[in-house]
N, C-alpha and C positions, 0 to 999 in steps of 0.2 A: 540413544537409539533403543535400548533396552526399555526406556518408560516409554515410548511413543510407540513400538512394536514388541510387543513381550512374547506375541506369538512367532515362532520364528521356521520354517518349513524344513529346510536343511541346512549343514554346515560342510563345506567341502577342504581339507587343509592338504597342504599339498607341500612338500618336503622336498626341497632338489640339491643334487651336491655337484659340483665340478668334476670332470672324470679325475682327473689329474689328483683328487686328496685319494688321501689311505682310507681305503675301505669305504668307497663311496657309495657302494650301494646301504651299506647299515648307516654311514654320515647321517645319508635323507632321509632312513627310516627313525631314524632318533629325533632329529629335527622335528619332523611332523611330529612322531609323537608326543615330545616336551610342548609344542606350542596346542595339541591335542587337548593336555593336561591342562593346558594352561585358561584356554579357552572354557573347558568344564570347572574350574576354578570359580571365573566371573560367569556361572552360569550360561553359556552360548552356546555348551556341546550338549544337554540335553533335550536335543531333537533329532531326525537321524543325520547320521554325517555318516562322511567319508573319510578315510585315512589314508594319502596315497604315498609312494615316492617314487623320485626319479632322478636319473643320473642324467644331464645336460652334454650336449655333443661336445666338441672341445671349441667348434666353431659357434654353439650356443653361448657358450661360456665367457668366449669372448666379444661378441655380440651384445652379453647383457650388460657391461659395464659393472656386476659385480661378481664375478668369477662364476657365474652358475652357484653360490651357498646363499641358499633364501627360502622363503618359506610361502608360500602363498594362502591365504584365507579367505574363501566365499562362503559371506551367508546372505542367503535369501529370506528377507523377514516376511510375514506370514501376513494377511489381511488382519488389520487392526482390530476388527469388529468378529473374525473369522467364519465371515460370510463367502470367502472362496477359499479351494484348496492351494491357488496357485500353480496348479497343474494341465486344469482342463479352463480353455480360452472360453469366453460367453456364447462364442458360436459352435461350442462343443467340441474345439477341433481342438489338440493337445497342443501346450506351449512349449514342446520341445527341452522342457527342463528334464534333468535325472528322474527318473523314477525309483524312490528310496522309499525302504519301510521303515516307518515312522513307529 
C-alpha cells in the first residue's frame, strides 16, 4: 500500500482499555502511543494523525469479544497523483472526513 499510495492524508490510532485493568485510562494511552511509534517507524505517521484513548464501558467490553485491549488504526491514503485533497468532494461540498493540519 505504501508503493501504490505513498501520499497518505491522515493517520488516526486509537488505543482502548477494559475498565476493569489497573489504570485503564494510561493502559490505552500507552497502547496508542507504542503502536503510534510503531507506525512512524514504517513510515505511516508522517502525516498528520491523531493520538487518541479510551476506556470501553464494561458492556463494550464484553460485546467486543476481546475484553475492550485493542488498538484501532485509520489511515486514509491520499490521491495517488495528488490531484485532490481528499477533503473537499468534486461538487465542492466537504466529505465529512476530520479536518487535521497536515
Amino acid at each position: 500500500m505504501k508503493i501504490k499510495y505513498p501520499i497518505r492524508l491522515w493517520l488516526s490510532v486509537v488505543g482502548m482499555a477494559a475498565p476493569d485493568e489497573k489504570n485503564a485510562n494510561s493502559v490505552a494511552e500507552q497502547r496508542a502511543a507504542n503502536v503510534k511509534d510503531m507506525a512512524d517507524l514504517f513510515g505511516m505517521g508522517t502525516t498528520a494523525s491523531e493520538v487518541k484513548s479510551y476506556v470501553n464501558s464494561r458492556h463494550e467490553a464484553d460485546m467486543s469479544g476481546d475484553h475492550g485491549a485493542v488498538v484501532l488504526i485509520d489511515m486514509n491514503p491520499g490521491c495517488p497523483n495528488d490531484c485532490c485533497d481528499g477533503i473537499t468532494a468534486p461538487n465542492g461540498e466537504t466529505s465529512g472526513l476530520p479536518q487535521m493540519t497536515r
